[in-house]
C-alpha atoms as a printed R data frame, in Angstrom:
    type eleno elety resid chain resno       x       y       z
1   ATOM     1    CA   UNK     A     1   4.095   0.323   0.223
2   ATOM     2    CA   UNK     A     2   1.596   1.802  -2.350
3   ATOM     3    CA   UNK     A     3  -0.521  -0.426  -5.132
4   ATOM     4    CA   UNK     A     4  -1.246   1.452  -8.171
5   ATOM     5    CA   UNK     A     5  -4.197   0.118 -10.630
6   ATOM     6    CA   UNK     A     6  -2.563   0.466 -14.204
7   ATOM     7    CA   UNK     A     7  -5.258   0.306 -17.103
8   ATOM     8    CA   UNK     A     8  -4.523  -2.328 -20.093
9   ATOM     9    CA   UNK     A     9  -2.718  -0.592 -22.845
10  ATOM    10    CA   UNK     A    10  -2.306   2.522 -21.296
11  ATOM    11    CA   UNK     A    11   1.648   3.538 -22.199
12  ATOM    12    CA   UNK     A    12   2.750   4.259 -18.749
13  ATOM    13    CA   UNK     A    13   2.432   0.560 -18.343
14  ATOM    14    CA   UNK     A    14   5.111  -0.679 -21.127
15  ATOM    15    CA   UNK     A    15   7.719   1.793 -18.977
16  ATOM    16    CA   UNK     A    16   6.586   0.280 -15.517
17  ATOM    17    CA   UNK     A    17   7.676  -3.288 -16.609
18  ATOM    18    CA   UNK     A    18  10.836  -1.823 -18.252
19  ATOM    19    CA   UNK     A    19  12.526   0.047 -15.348
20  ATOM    20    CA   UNK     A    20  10.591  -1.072 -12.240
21  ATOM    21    CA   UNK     A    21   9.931   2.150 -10.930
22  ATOM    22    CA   UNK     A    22   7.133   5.172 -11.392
23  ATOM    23    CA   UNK     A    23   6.371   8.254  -9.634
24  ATOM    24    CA   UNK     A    24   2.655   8.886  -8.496
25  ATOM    25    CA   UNK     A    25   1.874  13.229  -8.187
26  ATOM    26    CA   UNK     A    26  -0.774  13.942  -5.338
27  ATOM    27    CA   UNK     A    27  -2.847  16.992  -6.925
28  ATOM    28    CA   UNK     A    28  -4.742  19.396  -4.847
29  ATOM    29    CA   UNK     A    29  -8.362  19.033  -3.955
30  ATOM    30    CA   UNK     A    30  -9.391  21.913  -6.139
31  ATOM    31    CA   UNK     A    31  -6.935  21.289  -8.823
32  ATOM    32    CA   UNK     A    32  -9.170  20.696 -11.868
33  ATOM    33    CA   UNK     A    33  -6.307  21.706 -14.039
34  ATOM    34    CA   UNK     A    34  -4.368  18.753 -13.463
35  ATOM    35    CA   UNK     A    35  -7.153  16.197 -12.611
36  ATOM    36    CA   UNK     A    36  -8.826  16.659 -16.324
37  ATOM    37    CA   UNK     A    37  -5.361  16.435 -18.325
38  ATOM    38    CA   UNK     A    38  -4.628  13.278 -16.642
39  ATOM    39    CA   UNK     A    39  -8.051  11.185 -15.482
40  ATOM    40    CA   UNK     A    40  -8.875   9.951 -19.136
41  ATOM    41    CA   UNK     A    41  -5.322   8.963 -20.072
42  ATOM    42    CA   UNK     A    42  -2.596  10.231 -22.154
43  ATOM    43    CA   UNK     A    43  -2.440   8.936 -25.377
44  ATOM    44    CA   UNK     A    44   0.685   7.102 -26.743
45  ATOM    45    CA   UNK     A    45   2.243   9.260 -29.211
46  ATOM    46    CA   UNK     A    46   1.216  12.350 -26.543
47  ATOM    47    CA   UNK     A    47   3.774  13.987 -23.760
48  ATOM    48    CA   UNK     A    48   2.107  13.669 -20.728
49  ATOM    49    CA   UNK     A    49   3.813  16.458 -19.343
50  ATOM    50    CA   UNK     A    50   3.490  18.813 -22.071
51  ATOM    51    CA   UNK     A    51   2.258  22.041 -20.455
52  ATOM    52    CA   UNK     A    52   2.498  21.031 -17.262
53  ATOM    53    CA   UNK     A    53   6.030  22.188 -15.133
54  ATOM    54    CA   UNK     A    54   8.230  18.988 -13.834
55  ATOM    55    CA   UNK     A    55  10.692  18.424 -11.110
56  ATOM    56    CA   UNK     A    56  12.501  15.274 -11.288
57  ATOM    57    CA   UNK     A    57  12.801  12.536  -8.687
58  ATOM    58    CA   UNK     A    58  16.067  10.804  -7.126
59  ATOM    59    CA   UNK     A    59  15.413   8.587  -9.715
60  ATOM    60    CA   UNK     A    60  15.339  10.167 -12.949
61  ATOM    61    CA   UNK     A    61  11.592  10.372 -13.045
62  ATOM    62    CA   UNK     A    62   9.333  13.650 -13.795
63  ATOM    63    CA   UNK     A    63   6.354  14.808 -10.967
64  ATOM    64    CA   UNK     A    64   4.496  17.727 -11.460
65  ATOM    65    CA   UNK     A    65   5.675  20.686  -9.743
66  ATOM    66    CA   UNK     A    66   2.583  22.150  -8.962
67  ATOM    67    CA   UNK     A    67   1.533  19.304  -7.058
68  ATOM    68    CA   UNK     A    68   1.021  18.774  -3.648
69  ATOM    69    CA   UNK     A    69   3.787  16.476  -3.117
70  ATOM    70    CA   UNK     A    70   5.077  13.292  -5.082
71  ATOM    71    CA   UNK     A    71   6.100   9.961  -4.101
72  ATOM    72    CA   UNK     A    72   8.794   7.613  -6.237
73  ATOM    73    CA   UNK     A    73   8.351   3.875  -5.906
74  ATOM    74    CA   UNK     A    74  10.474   0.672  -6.558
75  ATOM    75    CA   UNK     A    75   8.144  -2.118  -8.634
76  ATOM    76    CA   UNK     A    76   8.454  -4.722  -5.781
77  ATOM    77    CA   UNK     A    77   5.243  -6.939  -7.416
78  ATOM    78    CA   UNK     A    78   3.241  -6.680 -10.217
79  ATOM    79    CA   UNK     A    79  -0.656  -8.612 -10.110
80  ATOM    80    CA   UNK     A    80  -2.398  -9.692 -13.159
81  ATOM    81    CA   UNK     A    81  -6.171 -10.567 -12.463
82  ATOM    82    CA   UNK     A    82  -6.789 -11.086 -16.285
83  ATOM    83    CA   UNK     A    83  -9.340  -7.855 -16.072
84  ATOM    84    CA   UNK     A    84  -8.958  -4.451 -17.571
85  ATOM    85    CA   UNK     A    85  -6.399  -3.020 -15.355
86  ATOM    86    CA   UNK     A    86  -3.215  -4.347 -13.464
87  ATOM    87    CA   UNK     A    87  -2.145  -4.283 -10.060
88  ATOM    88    CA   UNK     A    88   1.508  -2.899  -9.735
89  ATOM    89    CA   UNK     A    89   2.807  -2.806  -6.269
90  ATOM    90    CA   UNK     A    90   5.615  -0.366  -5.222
91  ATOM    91    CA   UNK     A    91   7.910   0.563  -2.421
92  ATOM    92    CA   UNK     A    92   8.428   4.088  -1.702
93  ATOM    93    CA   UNK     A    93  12.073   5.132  -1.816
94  ATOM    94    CA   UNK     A    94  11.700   9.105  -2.066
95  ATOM    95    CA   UNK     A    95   9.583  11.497  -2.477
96  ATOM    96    CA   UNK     A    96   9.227  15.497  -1.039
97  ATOM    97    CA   UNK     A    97   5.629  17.900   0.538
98  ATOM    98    CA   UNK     A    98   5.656  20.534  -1.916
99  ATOM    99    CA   UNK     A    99   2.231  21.855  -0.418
100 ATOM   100    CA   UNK     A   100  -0.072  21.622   2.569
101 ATOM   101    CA   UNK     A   101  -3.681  21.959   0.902
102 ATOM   102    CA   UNK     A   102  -6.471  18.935   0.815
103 ATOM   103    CA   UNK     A   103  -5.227  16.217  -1.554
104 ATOM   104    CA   UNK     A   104  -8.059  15.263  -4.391
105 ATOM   105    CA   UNK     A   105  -9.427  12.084  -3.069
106 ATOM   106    CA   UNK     A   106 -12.147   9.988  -5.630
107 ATOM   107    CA   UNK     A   107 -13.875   7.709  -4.459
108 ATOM   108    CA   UNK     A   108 -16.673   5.534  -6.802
109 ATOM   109    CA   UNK     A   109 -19.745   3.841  -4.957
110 ATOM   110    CA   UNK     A   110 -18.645   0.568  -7.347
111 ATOM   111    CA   UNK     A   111 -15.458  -1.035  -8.919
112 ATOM   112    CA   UNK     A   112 -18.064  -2.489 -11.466
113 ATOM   113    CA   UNK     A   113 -18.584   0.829 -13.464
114 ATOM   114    CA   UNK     A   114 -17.148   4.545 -13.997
């Protein structure tokens, strides 16, 4: 089981609720590539995988090739708090090691502020 936070509005979200699944990509420690296309959102009208190379999941769904490895989930719960972001809860059904590096891990001192 994996909980995702989901930002409000962000378009990703809309598809979530739709077809209760979503693929998360684990990038490389040193992967600044991939960490600054993605950490400040796509917008909606943009392909978030333009540029990028895909594979695509069991389940229909795209994860970056040059990734470390990728995980698909099944929605199994979804948490609205009322704040800026949701809570979607999944349960992982695939998903492949493409890589043995360091996985990027961030980690913030507060939940209060970025």
């Amino acid at each position: 089981t994996l909980s995702i936070a989901i930002a409000r509005g962000r378009p990703i979200s809309q598809i979530v609720h739709q077809t209760k699944k979503i693929a998360v990509s684990i990038v490389a420690e040193n992967d600044f590539a991939l960490m600054k296309k993605y950490a400040r959102g796509i917008g909606p009208d943009e392909d978030p995988f333009a540029g990028v190379q895909t594979l695509v999941s069991p389940g229909g769904i795209a994860v970056l090739k040059s990734s470390l490895g990728w995980l698909e989930l099944k929605i199994i719960g979804q948490c609205d708090f009322g704040a800026d972001h949701e809570l979607v809860i999944g349960e992982v059904v695939a998903g492949d090691l493409l890589s043995s590096a360091e996985p990027m891990v961030h980690t913030r001192n507060s939940g209060f502020h970025y």
